[in-house]
DRENDO-1510 file (C-alpha; in Angstrom, 1 decimal, always signed):
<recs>
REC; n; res; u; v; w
REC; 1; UNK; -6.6; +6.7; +30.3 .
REC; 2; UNK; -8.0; +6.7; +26.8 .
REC; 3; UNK; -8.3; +3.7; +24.3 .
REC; 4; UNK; -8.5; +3.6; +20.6 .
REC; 5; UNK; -9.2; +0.5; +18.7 .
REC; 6; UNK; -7.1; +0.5; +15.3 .
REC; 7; UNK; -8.6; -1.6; +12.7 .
REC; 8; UNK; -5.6; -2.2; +9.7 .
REC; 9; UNK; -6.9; -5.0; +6.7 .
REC; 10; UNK; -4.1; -5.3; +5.0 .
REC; 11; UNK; -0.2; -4.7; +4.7 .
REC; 12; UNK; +0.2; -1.6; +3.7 .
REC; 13; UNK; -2.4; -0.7; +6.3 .
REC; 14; UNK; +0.0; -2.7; +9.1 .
REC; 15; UNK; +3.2; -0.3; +7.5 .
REC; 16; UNK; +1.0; +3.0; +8.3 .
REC; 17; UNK; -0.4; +1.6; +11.3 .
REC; 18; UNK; +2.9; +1.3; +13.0 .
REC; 19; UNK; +3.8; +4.8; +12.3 .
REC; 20; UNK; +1.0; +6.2; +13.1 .
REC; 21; UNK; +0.5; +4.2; +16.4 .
REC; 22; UNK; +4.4; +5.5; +17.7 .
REC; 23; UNK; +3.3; +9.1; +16.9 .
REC; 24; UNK; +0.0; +8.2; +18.8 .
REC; 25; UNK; +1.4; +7.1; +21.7 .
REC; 26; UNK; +4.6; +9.8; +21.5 .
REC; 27; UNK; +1.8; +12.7; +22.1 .
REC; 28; UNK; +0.1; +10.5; +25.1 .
REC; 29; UNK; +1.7; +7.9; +26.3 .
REC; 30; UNK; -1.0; +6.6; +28.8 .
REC; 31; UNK; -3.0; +5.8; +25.8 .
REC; 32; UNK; -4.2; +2.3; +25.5 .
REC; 33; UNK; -4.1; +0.8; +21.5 .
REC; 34; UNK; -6.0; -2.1; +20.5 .
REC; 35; UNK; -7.4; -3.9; +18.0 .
REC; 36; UNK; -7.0; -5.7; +14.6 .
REC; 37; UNK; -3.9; -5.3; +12.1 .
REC; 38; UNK; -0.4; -7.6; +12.1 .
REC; 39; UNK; +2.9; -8.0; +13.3 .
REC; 40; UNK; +4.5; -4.2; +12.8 .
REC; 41; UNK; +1.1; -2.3; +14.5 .
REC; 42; UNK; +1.7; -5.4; +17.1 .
REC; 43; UNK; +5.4; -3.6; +17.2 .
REC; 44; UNK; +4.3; +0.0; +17.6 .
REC; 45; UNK; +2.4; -1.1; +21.1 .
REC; 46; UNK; -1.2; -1.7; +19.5 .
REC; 47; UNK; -2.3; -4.8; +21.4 .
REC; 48; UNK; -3.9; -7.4; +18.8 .
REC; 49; UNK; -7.6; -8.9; +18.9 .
REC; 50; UNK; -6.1; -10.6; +15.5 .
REC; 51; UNK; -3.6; -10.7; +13.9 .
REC; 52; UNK; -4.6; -11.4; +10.0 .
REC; 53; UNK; -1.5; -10.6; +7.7 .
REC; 54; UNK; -1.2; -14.0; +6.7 .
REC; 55; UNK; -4.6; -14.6; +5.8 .
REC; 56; UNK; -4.4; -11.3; +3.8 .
REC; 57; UNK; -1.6; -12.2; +1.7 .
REC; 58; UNK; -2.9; -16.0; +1.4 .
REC; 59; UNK; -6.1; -14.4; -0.2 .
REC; 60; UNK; -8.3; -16.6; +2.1 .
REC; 61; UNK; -10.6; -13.0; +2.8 .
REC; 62; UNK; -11.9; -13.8; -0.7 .
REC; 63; UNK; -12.8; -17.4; -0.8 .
REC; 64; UNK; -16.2; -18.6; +0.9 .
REC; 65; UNK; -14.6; -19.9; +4.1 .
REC; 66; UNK; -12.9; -16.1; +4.5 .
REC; 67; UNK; -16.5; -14.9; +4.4 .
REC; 68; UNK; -17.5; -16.9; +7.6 .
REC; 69; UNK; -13.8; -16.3; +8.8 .
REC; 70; UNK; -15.0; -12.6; +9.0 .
REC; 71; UNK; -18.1; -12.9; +10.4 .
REC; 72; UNK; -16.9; -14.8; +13.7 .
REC; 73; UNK; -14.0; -11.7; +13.7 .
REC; 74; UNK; -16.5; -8.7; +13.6 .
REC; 75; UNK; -18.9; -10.6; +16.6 .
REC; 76; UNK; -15.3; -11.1; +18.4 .
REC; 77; UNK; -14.4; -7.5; +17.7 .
REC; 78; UNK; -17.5; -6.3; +18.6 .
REC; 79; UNK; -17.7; -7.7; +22.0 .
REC; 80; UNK; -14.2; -6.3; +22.5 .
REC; 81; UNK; -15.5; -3.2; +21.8 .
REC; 82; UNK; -18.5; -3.4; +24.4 .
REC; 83; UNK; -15.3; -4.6; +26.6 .
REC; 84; UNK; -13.0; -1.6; +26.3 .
REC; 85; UNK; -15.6; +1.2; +25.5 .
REC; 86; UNK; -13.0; +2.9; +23.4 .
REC; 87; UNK; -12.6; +6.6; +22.8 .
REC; 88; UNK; -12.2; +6.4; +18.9 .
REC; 89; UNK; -12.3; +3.6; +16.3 .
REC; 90; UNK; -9.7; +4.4; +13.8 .
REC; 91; UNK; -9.8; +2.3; +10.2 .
REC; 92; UNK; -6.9; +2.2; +8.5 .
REC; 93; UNK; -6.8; +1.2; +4.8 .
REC; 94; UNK; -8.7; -1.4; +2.9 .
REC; 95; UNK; -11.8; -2.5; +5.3 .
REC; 96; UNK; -11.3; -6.2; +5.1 .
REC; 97; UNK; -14.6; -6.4; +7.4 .
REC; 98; UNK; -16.7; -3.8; +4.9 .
REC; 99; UNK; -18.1; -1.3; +6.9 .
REC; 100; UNK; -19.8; -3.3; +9.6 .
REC; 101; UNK; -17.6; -2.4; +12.2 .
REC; 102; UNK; -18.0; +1.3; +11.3 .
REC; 103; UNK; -21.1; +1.2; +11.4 .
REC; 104; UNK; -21.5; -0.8; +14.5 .
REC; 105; UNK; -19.6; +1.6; +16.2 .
REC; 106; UNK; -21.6; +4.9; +15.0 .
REC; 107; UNK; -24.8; +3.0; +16.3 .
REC; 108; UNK; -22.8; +2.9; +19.6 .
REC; 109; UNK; -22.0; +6.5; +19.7 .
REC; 110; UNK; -18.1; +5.8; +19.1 .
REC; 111; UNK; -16.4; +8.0; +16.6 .
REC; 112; UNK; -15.1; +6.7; +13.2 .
REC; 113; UNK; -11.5; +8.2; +11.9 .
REC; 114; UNK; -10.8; +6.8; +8.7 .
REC; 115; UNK; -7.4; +7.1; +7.9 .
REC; 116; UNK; -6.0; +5.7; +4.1 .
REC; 117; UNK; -9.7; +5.6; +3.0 .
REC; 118; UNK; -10.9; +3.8; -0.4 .
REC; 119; UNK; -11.4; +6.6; -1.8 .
REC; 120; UNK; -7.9; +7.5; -1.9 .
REC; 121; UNK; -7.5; +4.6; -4.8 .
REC; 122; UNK; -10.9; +5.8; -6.6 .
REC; 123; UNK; -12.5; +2.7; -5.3 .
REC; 124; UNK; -15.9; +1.7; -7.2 .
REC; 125; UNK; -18.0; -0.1; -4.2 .
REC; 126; UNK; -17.6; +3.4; -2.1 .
REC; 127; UNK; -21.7; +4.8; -2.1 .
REC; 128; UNK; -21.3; +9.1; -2.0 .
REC; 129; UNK; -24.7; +8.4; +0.3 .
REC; 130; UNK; -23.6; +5.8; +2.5 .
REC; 131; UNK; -19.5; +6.5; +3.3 .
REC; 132; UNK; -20.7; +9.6; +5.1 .
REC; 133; UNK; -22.6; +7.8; +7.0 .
REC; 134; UNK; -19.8; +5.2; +8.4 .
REC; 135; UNK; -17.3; +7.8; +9.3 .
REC; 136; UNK; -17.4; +11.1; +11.5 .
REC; 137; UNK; -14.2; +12.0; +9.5 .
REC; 138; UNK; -11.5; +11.1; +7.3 .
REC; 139; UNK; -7.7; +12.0; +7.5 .
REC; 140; UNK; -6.9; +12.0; +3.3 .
REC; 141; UNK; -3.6; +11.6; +2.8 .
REC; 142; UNK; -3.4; +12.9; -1.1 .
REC; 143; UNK; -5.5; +16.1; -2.5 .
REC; 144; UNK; -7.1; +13.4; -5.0 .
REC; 145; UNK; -8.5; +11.9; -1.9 .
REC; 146; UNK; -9.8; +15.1; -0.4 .
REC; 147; UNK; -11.4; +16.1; -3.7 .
REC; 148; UNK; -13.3; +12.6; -3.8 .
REC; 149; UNK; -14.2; +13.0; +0.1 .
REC; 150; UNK; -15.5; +16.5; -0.9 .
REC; 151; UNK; -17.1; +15.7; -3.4 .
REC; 152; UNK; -19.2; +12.7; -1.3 .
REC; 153; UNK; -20.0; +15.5; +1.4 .
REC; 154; UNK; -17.5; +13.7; +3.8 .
REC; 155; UNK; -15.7; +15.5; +6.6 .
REC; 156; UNK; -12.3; +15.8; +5.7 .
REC; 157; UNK; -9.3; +16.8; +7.0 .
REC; 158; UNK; -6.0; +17.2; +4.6 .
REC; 159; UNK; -2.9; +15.5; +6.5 .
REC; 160; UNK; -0.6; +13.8; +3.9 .
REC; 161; UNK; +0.5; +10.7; +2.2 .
REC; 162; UNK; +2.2; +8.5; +5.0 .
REC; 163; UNK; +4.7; +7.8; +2.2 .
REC; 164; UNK; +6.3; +11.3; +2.4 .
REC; 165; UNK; +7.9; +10.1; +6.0 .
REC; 166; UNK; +8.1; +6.8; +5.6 .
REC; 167; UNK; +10.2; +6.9; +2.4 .
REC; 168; UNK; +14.2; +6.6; +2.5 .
REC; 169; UNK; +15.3; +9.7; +0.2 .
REC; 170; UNK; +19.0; +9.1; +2.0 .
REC; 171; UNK; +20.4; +6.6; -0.1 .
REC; 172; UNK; +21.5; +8.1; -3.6 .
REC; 173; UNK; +21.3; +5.9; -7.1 .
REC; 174; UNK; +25.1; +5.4; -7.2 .
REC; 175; UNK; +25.6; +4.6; -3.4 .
REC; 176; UNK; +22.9; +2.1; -3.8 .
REC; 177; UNK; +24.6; +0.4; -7.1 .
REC; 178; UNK; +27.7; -0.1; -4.7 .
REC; 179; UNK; +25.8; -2.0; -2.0 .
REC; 180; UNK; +24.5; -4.0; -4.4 .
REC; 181; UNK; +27.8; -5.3; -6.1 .
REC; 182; UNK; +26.8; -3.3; -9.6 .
REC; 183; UNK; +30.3; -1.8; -10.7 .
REC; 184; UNK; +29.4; -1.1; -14.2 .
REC; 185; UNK; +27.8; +2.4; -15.2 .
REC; 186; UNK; +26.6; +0.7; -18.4 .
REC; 187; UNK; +24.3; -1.8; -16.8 .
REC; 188; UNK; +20.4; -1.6; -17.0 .
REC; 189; UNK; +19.3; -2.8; -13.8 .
REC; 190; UNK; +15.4; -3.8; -13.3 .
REC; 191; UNK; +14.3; -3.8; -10.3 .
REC; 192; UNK; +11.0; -6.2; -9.6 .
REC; 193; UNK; +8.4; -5.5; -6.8 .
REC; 194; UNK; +5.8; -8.2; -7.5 .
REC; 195; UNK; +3.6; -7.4; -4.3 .
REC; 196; UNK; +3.4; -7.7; -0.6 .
REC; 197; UNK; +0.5; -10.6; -0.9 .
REC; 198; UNK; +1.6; -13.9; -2.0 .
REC; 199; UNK; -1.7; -14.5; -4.1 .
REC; 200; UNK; -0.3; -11.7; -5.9 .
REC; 201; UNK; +3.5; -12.9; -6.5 .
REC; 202; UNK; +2.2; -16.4; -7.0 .
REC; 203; UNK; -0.1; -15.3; -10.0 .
REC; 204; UNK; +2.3; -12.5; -11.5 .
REC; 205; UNK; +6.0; -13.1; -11.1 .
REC; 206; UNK; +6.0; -16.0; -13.9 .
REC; 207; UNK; +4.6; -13.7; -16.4 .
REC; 208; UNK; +7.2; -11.1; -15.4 .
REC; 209; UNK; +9.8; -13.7; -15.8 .
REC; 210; UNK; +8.7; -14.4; -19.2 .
REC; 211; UNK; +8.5; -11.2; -20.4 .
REC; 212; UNK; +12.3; -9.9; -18.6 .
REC; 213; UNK; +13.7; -13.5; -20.8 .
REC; 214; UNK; +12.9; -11.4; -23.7 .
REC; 215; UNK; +14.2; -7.9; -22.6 .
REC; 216; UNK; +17.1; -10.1; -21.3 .
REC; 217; UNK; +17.5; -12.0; -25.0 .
REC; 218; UNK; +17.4; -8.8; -27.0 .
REC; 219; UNK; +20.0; -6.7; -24.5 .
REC; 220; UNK; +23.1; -7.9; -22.6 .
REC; 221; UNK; +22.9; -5.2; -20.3 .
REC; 222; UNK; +20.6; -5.9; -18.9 .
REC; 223; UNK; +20.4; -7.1; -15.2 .
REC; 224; UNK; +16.9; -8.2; -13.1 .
REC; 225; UNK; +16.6; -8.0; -9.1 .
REC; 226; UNK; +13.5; -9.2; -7.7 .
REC; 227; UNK; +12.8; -7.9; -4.3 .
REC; 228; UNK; +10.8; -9.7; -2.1 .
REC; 229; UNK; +9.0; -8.0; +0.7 .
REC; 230; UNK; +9.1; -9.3; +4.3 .
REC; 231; UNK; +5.3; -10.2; +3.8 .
REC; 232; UNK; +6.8; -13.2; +1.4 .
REC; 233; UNK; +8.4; -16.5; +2.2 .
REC; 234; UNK; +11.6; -16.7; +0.4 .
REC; 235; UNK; +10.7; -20.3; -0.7 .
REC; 236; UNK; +7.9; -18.8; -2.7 .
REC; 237; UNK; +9.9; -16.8; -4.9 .
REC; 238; UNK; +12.7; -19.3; -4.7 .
REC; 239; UNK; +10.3; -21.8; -6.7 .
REC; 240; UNK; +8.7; -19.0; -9.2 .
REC; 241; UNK; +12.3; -18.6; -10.3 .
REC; 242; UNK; +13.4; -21.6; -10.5 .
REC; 243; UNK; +10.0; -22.6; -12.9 .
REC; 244; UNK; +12.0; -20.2; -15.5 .
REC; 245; UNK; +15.9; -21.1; -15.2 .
REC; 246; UNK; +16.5; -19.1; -18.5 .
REC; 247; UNK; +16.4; -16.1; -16.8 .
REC; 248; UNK; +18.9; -15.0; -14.6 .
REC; 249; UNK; +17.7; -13.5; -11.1 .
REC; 250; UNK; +19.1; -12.2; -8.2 .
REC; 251; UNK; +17.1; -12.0; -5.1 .
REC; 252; UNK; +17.2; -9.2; -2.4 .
REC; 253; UNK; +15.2; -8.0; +0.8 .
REC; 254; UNK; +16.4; -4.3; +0.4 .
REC; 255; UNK; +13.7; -2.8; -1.8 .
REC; 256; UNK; +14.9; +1.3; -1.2 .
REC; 257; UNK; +18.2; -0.1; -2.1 .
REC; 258; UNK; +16.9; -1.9; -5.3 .
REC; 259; UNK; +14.6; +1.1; -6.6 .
REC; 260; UNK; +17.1; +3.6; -5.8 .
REC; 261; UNK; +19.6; +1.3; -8.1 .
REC; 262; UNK; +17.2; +0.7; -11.0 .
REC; 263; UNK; +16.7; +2.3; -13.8 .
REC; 264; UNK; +13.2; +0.8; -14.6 .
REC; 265; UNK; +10.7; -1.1; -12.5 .
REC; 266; UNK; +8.3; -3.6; -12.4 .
REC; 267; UNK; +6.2; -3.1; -9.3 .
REC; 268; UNK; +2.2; -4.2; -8.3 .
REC; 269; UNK; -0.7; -1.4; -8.3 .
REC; 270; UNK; +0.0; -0.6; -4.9 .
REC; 271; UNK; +1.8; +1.2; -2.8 .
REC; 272; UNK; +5.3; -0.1; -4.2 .
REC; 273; UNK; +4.2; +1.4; -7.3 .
REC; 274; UNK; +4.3; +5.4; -5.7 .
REC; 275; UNK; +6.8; +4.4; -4.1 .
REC; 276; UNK; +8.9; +3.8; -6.8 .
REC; 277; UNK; +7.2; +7.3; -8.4 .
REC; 278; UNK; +8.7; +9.0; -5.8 .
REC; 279; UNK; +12.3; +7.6; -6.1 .
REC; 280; UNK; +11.6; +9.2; -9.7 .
REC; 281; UNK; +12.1; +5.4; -11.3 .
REC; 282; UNK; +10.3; +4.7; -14.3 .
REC; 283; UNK; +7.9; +2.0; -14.0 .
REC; 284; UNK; +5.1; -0.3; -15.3 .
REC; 285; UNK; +2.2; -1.9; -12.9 .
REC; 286; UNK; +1.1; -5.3; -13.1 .
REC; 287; UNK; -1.8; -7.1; -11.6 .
REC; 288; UNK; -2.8; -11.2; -11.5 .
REC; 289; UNK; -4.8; -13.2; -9.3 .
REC; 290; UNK; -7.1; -16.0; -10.1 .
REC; 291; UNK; -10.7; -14.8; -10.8 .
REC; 292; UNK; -11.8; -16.4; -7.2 .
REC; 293; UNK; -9.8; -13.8; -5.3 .
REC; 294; UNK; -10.4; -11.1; -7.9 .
REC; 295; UNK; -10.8; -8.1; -5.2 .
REC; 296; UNK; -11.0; -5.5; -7.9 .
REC; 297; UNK; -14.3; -7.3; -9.4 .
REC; 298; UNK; -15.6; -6.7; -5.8 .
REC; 299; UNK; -14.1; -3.6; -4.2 .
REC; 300; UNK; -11.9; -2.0; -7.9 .
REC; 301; UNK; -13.6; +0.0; -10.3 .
REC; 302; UNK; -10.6; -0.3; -13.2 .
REC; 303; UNK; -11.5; +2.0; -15.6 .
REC; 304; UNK; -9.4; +4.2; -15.9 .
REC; 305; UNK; -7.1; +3.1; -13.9 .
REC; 306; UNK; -5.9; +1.3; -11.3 .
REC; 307; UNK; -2.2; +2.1; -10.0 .
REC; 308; UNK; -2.4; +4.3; -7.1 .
REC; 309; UNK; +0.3; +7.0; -9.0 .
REC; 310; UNK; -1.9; +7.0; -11.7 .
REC; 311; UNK; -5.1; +7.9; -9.3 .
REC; 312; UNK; -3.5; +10.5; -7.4 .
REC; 313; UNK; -2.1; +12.2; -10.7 .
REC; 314; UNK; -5.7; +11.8; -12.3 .
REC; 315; UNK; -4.1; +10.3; -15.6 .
REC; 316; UNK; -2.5; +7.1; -17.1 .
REC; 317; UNK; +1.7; +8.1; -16.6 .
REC; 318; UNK; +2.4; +4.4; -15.7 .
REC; 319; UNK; +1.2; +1.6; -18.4 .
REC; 320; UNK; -0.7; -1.2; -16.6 .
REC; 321; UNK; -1.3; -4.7; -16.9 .
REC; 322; UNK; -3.8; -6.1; -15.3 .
REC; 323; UNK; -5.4; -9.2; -15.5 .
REC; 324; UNK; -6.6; -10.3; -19.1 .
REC; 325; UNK; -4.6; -7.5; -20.3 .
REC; 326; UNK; -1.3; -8.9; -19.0 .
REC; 327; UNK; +0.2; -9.9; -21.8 .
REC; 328; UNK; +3.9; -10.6; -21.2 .
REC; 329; UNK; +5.4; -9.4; -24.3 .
REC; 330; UNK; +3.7; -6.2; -24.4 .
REC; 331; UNK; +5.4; -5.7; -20.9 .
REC; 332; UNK; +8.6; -6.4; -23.0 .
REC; 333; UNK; +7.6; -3.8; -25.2 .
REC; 334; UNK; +7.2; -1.1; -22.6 .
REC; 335; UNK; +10.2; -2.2; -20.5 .
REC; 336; UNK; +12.9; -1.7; -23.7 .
REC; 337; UNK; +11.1; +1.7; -24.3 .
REC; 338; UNK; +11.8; +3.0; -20.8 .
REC; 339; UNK; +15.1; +1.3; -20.2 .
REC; 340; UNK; +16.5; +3.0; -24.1 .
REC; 341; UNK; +14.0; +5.8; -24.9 .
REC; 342; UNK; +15.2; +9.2; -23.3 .
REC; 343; UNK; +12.3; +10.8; -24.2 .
REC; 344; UNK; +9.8; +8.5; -22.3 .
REC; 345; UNK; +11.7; +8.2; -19.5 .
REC; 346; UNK; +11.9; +12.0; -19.3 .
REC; 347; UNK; +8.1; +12.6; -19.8 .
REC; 348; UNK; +7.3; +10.4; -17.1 .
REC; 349; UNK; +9.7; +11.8; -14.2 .
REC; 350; UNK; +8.1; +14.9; -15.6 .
REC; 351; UNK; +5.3; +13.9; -14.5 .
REC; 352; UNK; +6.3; +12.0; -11.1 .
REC; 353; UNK; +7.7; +15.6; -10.0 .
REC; 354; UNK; +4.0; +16.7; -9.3 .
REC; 355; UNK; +3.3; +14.0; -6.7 .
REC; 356; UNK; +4.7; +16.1; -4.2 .
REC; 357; UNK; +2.4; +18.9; -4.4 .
REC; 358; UNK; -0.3; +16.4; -4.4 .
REC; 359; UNK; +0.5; +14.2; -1.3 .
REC; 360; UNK; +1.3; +17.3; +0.5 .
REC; 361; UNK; +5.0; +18.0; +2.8 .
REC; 362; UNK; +6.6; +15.8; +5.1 .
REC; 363; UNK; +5.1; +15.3; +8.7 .
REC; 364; UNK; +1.9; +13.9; +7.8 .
REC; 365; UNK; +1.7; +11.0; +10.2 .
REC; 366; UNK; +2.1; +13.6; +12.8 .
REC; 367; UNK; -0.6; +15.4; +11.6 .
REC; 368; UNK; -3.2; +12.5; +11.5 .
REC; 369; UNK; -1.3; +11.3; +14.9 .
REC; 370; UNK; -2.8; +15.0; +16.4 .
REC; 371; UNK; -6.4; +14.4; +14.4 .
REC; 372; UNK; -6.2; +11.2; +16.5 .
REC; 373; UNK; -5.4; +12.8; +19.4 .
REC; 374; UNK; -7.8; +15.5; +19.2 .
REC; 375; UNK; -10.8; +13.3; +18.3 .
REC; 376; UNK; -10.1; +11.3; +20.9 .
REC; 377; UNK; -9.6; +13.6; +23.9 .
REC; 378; UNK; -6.5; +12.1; +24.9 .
REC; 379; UNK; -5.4; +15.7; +25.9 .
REC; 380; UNK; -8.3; +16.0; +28.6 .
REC; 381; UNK; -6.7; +13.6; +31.1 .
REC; 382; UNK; -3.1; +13.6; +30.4 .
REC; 383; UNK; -0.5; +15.9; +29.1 .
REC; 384; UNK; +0.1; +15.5; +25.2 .
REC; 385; UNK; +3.4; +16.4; +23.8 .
REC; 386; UNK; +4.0; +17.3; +20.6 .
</recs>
């Protein structure tokens, strides 16, 4: 029986872990899946050293006491690893430990899969000379990814965005108006997706808010969902909105549902903000957190950009606002030009129609499931299916 210790940092590394842990264990069920990650990897069978999506979306990795936080996880991780001698380390996403564990377990003769790497986002802190030194290989889920993995002299393997799978095309733009209560053809709906970490919502919402009262004061057709992601207490938001009772909210859980409605979004950088590329919904990306849990001053390079779209496309399609440059009524300004001007809207679908070529066809998380699979010889003692 083989074992594979999955490391996931973050949420969107727990979404991707799940899927790629059932098509793991689909192809060799007698593998044994361990590790670090939160509640849906937990779900897809991978049994949990830690489980840190709270202290992810609390921002505590950040702050000084997350520092020693980390170093009593990698010396607990470590031992586990002694423990269970696995076959292959897969990381998943952003390395909340750095690269210690990595490189830990190349000193120990354990493979190193890297799966979602940072150089998928054009991260600044990745070193050409030292990545390839951390990782036997890496499973790039976008051709931008595989250029920049090229490029560093990494082994690379081209599998495809996660995203391509995981996304709901099903539901159409006029069946999802209708399960949301939206009878009127004439309504502008925008659909907010503030984040998945509540350092994020907490520091970005109210400026969002201020910025939809003045959409909202200009148009009456205008109607705002915020959808908060099951990473979020509903109490959170519930307080945000209350802090601005001028504007009128609804709240829902269903975010396919509320892109698919919307005209125009309001999402984060991350991975809300392809996904609501591929739904082909016009968007803006907006980023806030205090300067004490400013990741992008430590693991972001900004310039260009920053909004995973705009990566993977190589250009600046979706405005962003980030930080200092979040100014609410500039957001305004570039809502009301999407939501009335057919011309922008249609230049930037145009451009959301290449994402598809770039993050390759559907099946991808069975292709990095058999990369697994192969790397970790889970076909030498049992029967794989595929």
């Amino acid at each position: 029986m083989k074992k594979i210790m999955m490391l996931g940092g973050d949420n969107t590394s727990d979404r991707f872990g799940l899927a790629l842990a059932r098509k793991i264990l689909e192809k060799c069920p007698r593998t044994t899946l361990f590790g670090v990650g939160g509640p849906l990897m937990s779900d897809a069978g991978v049994r949990l050293l830690y489980d840190i999506s709270e202290q992810v979306s609390l921002g505590i990795f950040q702050s000084m006491k997350g520092s020693l936080v980390v170093k009593r996880m990698i010396k607990r991780v470590v031992e586990a690893m002694d423990r269970e001698q696995p076959s292959l380390v897969v990381q998943i996403g952003l390395p909340v430990f750095g690269y210690k564990l990595l490189e830990i377990a190349r000193a120990k003769g354990i493979p190193v899969l890297y799966y979602y790497t940072p150089l998928s986002r054009g991260l600044g802190n990745v070193k050409a000379s030292h990545f390839p030194t951390v990782v036997n290989k890496v499973a790039s889920i976008s051709r931008f990814e595989t250029a920049q993995c090229e490029e560093a002299g990494i082994d690379c393997e081209f599998v495809g965005h996660p995203l391509m799978d995981l996304t709901d095309f099903s539901l159409t733009p006029g069946a999802a108006r209708t399960k949301l209560g939206i009878e009127s053809t004439d309504t502008k709906l925008i659909g907010v997706l503030p984040g998945a970490r509540e350092v994020e919502v907490r520091n970005a919402l109210p400026n969002v808010l201020k910025a939809l009262d003045l959409v909202a004061k200009r148009h009456d057709d205008v109607q705002i969902i915020v959808s908060v992601a099951p990473t979020i207490r509903s109490i959170l938001v519930d307080e945000i909105v209350k802090r601005c009772p001028q504007v009128q909210v609804r709240l829902e859980r269903d975010t396919y549902c509320v892109l698919r409605a919307a005209d125009v979004a309001i999402t984060s950088i991350g991975t809300g903000s392809l996904e609501a590329s591929l739904l082909g919904v016009p968007s803006v990306a907006v980023y806030r957190v205090p300067h004490s849990t400013y990741f992008v001053e430590k693991l972001l390079d900004r310039k260009p950009n920053m909004t995973i779209t705009n990566k993977i496309l190589r250009k600046t399609v979706i405005a962003e606002f980030i930080q200092g440059d979040f100014v609410h009524t500039k957001v305004a300004e570039t809502i009301e030009r999407l939501l009335y001007d057919d011309e922008a809207r249609q230049a930037m679908l145009e451009e959301f129609s290449h994402l598809e070529y770039e993050l390759g066809e559907p099946g991808s998380v069975g292709r990095a499931a058999d990369l697994v699979v192969e790397m970790a010889g889970c076909g030498s003692d049992e029967g794989t299916r595929s």
